[in-house]
C-alpha positions as CSV (number, residue, x, y, z in Angstrom):
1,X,37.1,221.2,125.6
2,X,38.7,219.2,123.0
3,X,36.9,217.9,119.7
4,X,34.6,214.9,119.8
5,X,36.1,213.9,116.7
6,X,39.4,214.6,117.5
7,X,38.4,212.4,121.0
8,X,36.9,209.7,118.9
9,X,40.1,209.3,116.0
10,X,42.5,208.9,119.8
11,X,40.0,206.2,121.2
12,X,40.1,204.2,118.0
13,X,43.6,204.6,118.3
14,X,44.0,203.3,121.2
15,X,41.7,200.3,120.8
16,X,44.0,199.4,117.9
17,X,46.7,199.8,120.1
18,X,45.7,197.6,122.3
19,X,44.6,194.3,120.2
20,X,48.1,194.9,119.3
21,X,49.6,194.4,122.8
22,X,47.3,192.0,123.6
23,X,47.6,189.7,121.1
24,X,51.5,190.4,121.6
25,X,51.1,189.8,124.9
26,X,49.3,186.0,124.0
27,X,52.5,185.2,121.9
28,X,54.8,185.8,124.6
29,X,52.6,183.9,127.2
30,X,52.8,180.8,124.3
31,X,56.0,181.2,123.9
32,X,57.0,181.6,127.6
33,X,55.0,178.0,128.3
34,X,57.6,176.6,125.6
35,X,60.9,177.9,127.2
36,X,59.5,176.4,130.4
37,X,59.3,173.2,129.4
38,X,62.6,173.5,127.4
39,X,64.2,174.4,130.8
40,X,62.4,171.6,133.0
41,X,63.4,169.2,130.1
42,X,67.3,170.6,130.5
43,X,67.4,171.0,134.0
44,X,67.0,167.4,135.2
45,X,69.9,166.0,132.4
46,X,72.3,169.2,134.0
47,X,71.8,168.4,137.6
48,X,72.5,165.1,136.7
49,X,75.8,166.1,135.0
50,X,76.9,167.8,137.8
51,X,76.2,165.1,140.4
52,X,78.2,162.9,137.9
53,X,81.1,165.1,137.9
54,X,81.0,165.9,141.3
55,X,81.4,162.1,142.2
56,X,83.8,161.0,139.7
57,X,85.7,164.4,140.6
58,X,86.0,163.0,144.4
59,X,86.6,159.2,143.4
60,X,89.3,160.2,140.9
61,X,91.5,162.6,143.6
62,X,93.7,164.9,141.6
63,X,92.0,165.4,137.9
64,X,94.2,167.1,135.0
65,X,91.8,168.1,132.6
66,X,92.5,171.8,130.0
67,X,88.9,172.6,131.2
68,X,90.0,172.5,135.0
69,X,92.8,174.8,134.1
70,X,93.5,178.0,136.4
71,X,95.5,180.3,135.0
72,X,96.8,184.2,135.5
73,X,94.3,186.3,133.7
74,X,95.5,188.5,131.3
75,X,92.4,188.4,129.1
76,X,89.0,187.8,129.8
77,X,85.6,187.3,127.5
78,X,82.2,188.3,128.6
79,X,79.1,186.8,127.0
80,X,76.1,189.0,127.3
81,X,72.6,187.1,126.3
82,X,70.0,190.2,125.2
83,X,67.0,189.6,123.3
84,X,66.9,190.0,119.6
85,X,63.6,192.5,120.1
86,X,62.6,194.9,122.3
87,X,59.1,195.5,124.2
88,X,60.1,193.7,127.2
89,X,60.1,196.2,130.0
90,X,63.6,196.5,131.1
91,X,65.0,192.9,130.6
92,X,67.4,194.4,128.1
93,X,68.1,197.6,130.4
94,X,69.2,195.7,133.5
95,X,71.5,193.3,131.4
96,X,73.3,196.4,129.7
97,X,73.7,198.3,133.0
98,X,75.4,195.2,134.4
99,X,77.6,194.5,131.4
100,X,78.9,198.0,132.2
101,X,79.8,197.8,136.0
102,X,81.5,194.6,135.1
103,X,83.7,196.2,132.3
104,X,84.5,199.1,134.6
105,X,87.6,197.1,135.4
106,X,88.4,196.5,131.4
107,X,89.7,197.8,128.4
108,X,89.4,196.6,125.1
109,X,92.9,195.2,125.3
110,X,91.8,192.9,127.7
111,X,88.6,191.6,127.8
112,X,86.6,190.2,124.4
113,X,82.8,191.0,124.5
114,X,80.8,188.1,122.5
115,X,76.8,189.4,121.9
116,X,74.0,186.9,122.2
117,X,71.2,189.0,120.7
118,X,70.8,191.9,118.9
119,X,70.1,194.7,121.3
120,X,73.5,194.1,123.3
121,X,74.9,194.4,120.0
122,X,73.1,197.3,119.1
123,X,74.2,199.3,122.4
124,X,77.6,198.6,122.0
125,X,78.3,199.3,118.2
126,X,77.0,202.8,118.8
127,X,79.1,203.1,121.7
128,X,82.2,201.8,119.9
129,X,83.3,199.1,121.8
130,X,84.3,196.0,119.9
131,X,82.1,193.1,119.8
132,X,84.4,190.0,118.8
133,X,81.5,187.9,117.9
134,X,77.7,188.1,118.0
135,X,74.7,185.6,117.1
136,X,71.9,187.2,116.3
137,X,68.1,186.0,115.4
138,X,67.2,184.0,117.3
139,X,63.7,185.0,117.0
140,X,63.1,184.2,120.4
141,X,63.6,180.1,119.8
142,X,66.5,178.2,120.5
143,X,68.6,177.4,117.9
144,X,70.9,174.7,118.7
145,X,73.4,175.0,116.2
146,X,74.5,178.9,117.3
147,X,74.7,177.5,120.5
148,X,77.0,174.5,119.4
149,X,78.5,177.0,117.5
150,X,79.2,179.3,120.8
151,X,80.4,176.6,123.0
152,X,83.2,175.1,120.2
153,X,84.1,179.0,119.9
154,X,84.3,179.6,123.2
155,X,86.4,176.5,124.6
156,X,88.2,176.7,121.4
157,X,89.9,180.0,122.7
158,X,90.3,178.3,126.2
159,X,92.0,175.5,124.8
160,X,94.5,177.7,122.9
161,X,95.3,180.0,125.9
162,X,93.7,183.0,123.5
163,X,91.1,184.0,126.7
164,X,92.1,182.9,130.6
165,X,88.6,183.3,131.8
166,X,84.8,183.1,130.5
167,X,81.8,184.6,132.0
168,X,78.1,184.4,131.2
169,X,75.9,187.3,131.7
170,X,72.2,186.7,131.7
171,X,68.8,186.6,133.3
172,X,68.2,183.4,134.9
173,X,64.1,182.7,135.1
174,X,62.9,181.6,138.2
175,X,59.4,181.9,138.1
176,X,57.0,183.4,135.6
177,X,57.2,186.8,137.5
178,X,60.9,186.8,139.1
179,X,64.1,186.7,137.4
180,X,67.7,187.2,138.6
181,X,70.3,188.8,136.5
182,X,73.2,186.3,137.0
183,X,77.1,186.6,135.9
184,X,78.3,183.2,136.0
185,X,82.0,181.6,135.0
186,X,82.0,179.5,131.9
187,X,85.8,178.5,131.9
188,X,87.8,177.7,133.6
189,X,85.2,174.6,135.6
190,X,85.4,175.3,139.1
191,X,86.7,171.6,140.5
192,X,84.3,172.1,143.6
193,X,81.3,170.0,143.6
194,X,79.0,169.4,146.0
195,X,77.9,165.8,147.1
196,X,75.3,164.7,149.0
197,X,75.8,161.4,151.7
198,X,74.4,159.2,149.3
199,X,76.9,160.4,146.2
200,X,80.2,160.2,149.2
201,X,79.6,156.7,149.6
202,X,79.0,155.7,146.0
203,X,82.1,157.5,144.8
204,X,84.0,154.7,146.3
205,X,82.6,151.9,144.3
206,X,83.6,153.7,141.2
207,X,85.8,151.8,138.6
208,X,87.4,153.7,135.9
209,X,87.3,152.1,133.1
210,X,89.8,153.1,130.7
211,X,91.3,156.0,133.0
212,X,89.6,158.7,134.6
213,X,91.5,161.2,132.4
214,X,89.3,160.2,129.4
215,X,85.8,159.9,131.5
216,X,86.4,163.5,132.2
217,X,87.5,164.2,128.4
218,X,84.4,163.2,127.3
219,X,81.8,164.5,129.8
220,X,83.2,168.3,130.1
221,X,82.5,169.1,126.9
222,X,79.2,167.8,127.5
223,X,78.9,169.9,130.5
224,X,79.8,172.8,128.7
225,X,77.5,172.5,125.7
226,X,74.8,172.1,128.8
227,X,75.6,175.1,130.6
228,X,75.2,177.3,127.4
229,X,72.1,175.3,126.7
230,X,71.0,176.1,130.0
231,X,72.3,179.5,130.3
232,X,70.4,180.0,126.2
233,X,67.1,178.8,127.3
234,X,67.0,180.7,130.8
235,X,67.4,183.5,129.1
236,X,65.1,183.3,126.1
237,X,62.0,181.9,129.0
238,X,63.1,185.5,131.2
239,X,62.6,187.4,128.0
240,X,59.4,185.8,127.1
241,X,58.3,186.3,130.7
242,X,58.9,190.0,130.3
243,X,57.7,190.6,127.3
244,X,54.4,188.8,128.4
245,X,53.8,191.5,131.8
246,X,54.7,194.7,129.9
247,X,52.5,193.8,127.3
248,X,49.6,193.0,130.0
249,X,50.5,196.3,131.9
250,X,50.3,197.7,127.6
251,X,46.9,196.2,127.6
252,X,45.6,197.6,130.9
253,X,46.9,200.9,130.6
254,X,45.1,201.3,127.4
255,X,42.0,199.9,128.1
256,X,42.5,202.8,131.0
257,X,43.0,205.4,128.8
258,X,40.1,204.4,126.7
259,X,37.9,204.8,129.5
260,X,39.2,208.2,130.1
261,X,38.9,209.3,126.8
262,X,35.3,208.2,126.6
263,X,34.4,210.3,130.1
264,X,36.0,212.8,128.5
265,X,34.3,212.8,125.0
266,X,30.8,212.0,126.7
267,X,30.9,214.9,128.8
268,X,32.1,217.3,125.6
269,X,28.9,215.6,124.1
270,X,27.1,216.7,126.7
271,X,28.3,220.2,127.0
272,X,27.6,220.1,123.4
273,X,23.9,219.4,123.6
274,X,23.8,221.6,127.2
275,X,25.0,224.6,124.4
276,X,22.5,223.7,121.7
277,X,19.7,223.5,124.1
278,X,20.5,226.7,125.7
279,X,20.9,228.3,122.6
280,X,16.9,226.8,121.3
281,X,15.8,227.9,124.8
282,X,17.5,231.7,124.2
283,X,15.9,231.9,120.6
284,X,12.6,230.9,121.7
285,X,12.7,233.8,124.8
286,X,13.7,236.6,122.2
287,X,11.1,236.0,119.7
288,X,8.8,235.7,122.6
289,X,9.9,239.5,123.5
């Protein structure tokens, strides 16, 4: 039977343990309500974006734009979005284990890995692969100028024919308790965008104003700072989401074990006492005799 005070030291432990994940777990839930309405406020502006695209795209026929570009790939660039921190179930896990299936097909020579967040960094400096760019601490906000900073990096390259193609690993958040890993293309902008009945028969009243070449000059770079806005914020609300149920599963499993630990140390107690009062009982007999 183990100690009682050996039993009591775990149990305080474990208490201690759990205020931790608890109050861990109250941060992420904070911060979580935050990213959500950092994504509702986003999502409304992108769909409109697209819708705008998608009409002008139709009204305006054949677009040229550097952005629209499709061209032979010779050298890809894969940015994977991890968290900074860990203690977030397998969020960072699931992302990692679909970096690699993607770079199965890759070598160094031809595909640039940018890191958003520290633990995709982490993985692969240990593992030697080269990691052309990374931003780091983010401390689970969003910080607009690293993602500025990202998407005049990124189309930079584009522009100067540097990388043919652009993807975007990360979790997209659905709800508070589903999340899909998603691999997206950044660049080149897929010229396919759907329109409902309403947008078909606008498109037609549309008047370009100067030229549609320099409508669409202004608004993809706008579309592109949204998608990694988008694509930023998706990912820091799945994290937070995470973070916030393995911390609650934390909680409950240590509130579990305390109750263990207390059946366990009450019942060495009462062997304890069971010994003590079998021992009076044996003395009393023997002087008895």
């Amino acid at each position: 039977m183990a100690n009682i005070r050996d039993l009591r030291k775990r149990i305080r432990a474990v208490e201690s343990t759990k205020q931790i994940t608890k109050a861990m777990e109250m941060v992420a839930a904070a911060k979580l309500r935050r990213a959500q309405q950092r994504i509702e406020s986003y999502r409304p502006y992108a769909e409109k974006m697209m819708a705008m695209l998608g009409s002008l795209s139709a009204a305006s026929g054949e677009v040229s734009h550097p952005f629209f570009e499709q061209r032979d790939v010779k050298r890809s660039a894969l940015v994977l979005f991890t968290s900074d921190r860990g203690l977030c179930g397998s969020f960072n896990s699931n992302l990692i284990r679909r970096a690699e299936e993607f770079k199965k097909d890759y070598t160094p020579d031809n595909l640039d890995l940018i890191c958003v967040g520290r633990r995709g960094l982490d993985y692969y400096k240990k593992r030697g692969f080269p990691v052309v760019k990374s931003y780091i601490d983010f401390s689970g906000n969003m910080d607009l100028a690293k993602v500025r900073d990202l998407n005049m990096y990124l189309s930079n390259r584009f522009l100067s024919g540097e990388i043919d193609r652009i993807y975007f690993l990360y979790t997209a958040f659905i709800t508070t308790v589903r999340y899909r890993i998603t691999l997206k293309q950044f660049l080149p902008i897929a010229q396919e965008f759907a329109l409902d009945d309403d947008s078909q028969h606008a498109e037609r009243e549309y008047i370009f104003e100067p030229d549609a070449p320099s409508i669409f000059s202004k608004l993809l770079p706008s579309y592109a700072q949204t998608v990694a806005q988008m694509s930023m914020a998706e990912s820091l609300a799945s994290e937070h989401g995470t973070r916030m149920i393995a911390m609650g599963a934390a909680t409950r499993n240590a509130g579990e074990m305390i109750d263990t630990l207390t059946l366990v140390m009450n019942k060495a107690r009462q062997a304890s006492i069971t010994t003590e009062l079998l021992e009076i009982v044996s003395g009393a007999e023997a002087l008895k005799g």
